[in-house]
Backbone as CSV, one residue per row, in Angstrom:
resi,resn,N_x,N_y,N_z,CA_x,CA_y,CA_z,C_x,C_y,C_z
1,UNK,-29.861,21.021,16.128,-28.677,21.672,15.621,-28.964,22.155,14.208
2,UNK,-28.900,23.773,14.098,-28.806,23.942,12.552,-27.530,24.044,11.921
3,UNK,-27.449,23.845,10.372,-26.216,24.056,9.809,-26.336,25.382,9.348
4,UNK,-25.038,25.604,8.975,-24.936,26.907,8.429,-24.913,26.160,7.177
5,UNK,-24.851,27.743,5.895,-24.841,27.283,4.704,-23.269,26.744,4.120
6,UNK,-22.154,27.544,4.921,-21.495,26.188,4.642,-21.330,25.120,4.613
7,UNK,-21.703,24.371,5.899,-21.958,23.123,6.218,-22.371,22.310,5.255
8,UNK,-23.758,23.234,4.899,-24.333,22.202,3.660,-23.332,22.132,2.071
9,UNK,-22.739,23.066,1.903,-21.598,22.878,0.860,-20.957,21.790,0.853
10,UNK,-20.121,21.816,2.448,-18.451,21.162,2.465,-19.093,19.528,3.046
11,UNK,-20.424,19.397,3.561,-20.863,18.137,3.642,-20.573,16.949,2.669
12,UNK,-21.323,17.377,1.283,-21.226,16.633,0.283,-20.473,16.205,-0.442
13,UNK,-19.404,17.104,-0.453,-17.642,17.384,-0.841,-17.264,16.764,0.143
14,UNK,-17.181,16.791,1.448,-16.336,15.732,2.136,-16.779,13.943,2.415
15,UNK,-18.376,13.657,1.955,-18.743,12.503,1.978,-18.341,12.342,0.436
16,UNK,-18.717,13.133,-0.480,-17.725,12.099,-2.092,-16.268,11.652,-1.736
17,UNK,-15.285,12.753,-1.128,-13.712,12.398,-0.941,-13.472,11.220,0.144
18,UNK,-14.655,10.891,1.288,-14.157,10.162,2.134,-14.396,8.476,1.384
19,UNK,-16.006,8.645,0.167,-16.345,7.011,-0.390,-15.593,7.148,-2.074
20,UNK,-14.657,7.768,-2.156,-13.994,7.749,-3.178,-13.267,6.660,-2.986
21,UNK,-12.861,5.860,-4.601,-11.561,4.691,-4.477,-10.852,5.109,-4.906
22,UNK,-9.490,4.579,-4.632,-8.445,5.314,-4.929,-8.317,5.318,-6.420
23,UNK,-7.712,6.137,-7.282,-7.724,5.924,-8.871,-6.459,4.966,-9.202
24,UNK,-6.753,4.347,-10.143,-5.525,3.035,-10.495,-4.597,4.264,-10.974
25,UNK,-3.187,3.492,-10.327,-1.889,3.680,-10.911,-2.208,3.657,-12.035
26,UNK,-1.317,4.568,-13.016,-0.502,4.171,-14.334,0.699,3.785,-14.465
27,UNK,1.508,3.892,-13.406,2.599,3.108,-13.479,2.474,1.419,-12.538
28,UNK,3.197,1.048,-13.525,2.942,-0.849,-12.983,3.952,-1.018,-11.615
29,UNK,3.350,-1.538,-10.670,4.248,-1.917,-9.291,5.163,-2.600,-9.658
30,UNK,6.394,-2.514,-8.786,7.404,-3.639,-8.966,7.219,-4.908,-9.199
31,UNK,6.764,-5.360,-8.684,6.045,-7.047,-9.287,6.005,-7.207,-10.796
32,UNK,4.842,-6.356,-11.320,4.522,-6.201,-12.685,5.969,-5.921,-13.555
33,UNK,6.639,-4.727,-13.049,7.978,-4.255,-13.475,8.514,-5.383,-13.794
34,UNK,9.469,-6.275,-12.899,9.743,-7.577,-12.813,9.406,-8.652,-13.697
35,UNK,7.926,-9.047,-13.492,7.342,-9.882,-14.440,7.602,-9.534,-15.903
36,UNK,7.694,-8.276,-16.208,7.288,-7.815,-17.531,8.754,-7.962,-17.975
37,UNK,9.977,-6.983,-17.248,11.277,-7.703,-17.163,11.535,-9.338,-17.727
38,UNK,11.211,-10.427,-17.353,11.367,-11.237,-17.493,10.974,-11.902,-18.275
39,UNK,9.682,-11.673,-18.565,8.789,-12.445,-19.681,9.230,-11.940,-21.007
40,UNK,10.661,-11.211,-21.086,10.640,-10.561,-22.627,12.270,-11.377,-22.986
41,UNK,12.847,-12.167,-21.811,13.942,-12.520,-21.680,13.442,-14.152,-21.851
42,UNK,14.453,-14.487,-23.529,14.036,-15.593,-24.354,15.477,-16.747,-24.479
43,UNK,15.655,-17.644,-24.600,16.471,-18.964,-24.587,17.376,-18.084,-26.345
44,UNK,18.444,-18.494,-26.309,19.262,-17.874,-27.277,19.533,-16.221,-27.440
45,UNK,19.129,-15.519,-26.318,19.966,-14.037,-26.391,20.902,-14.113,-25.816
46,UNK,21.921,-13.418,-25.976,22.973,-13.283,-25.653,23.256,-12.554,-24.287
47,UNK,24.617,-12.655,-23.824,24.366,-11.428,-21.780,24.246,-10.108,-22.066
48,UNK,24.821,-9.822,-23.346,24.258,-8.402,-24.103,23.222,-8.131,-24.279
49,UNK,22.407,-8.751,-24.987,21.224,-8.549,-24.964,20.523,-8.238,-23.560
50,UNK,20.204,-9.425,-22.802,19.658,-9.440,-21.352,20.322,-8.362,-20.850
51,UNK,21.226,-8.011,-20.767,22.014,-6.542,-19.989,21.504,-5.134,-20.519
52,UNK,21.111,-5.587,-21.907,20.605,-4.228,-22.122,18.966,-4.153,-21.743
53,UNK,18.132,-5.407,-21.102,16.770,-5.603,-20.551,16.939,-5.347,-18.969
54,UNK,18.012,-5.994,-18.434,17.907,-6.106,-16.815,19.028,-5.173,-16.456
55,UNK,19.779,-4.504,-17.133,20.781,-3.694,-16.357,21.853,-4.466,-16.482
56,UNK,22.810,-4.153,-15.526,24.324,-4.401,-15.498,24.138,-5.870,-14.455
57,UNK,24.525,-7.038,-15.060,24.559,-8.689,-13.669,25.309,-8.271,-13.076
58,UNK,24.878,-8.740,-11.981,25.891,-8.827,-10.466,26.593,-9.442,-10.107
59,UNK,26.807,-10.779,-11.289,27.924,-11.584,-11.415,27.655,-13.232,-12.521
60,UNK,28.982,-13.079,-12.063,29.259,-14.420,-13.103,30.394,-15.909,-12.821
61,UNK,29.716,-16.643,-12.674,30.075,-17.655,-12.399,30.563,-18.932,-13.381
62,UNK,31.798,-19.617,-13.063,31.483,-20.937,-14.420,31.335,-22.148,-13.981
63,UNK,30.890,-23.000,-14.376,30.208,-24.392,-13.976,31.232,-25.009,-14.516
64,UNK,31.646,-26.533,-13.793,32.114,-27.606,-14.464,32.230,-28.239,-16.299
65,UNK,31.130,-27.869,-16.623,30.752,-28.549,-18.009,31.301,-27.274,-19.044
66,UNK,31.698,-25.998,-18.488,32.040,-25.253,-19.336,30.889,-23.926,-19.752
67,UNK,30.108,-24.155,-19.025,28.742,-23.159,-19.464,29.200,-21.910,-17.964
68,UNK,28.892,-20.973,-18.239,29.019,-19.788,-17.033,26.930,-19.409,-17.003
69,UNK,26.706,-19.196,-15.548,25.703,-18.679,-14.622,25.710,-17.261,-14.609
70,UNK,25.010,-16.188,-14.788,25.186,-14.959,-14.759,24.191,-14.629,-14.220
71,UNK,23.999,-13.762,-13.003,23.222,-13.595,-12.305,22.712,-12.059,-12.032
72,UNK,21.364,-12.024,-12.070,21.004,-9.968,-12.172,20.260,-10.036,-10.686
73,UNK,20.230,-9.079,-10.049,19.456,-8.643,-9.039,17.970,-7.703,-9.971
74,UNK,17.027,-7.948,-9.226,15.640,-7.257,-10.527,14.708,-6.906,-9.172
75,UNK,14.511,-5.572,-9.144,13.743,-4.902,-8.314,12.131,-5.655,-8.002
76,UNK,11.674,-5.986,-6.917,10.192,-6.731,-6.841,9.824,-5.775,-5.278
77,UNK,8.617,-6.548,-5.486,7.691,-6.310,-4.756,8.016,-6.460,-3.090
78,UNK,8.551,-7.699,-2.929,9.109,-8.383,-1.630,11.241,-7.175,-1.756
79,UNK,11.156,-6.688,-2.609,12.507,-6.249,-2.284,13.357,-6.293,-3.551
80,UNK,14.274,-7.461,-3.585,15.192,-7.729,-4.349,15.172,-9.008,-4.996
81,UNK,14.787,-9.695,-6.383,14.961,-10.745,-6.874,15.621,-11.282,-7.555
82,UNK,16.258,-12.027,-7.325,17.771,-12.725,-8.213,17.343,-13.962,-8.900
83,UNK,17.662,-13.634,-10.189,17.596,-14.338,-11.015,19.016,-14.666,-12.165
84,UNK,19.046,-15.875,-12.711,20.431,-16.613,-12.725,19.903,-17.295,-14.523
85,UNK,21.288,-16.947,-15.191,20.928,-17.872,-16.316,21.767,-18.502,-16.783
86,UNK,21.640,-19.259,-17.705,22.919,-20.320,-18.357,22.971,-20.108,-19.484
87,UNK,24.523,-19.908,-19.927,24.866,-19.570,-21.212,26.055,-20.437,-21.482
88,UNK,25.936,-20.634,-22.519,26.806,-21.783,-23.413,27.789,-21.105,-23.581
89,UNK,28.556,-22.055,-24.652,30.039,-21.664,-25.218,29.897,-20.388,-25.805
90,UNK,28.717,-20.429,-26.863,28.558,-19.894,-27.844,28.217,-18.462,-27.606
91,UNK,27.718,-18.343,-26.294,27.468,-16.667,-25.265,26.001,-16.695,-25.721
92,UNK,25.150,-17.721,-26.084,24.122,-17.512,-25.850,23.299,-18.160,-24.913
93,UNK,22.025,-17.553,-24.405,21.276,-18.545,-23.007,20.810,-19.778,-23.115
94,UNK,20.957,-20.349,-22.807,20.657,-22.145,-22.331,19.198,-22.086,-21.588
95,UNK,19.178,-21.375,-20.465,18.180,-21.361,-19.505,18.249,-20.899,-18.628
96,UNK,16.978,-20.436,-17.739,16.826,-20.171,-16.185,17.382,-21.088,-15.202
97,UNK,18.397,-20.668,-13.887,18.432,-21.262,-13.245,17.487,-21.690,-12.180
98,UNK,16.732,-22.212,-11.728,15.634,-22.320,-10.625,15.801,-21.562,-9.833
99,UNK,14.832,-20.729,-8.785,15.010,-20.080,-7.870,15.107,-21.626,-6.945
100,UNK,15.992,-21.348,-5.663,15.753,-22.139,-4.579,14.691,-22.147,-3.892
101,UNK,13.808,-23.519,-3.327,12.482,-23.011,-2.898,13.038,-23.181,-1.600
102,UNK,11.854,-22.188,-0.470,12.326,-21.394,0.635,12.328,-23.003,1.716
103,UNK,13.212,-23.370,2.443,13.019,-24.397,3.537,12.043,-23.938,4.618
């Protein structure tokens, strides 16, 4: 079988495009999004603050002892991740609530 002289052109051009890797994103996947989201969210900000990091919570709850739970939905990888925090009298954060681990 001979080639034509195209052949020999579009050969080499189509074996670089087929062992090419794909080029890295510059934008960070949801995961990363998320993580990065979170890791900037510190013990004593306020739901203002965090609202102006995670968006608008999806709700709010109050506990027995007087502290309220405020809870954001945060875009991931698997979908949708909810995450929950505790804030004092004073409207500032106490802490993370635990995620539930899966039964």
């Amino acid at each position: 079988m001979r080639l034509s002289p195209l052949d020999l052109v579009m050969i080499p051009i189509f074996l670089a495009l087929a062992t090419a890797t794909p080029a890295e994103s510059s934008s960070p996947s949801a995961a990363e999004t998320s993580d990065n989201l979170l890791a900037a969210i510190k013990p004593g900000m306020t739901e203002a603050e965090i609202a102006a990091t995670l968006g608008t919570p999806k709700g709010r709850a109050p506990t027995p002892w007087g502290d309220i739970i405020v809870t954001w939905d945060i875009p991931s990888s698997s979908g949708t991740r909810q995450v929950r925090y505790v804030f004092g009298a004073d409207g500032k954060m106490l802490r993370i609530v635990p995620a539930a681990k899966p039964s």
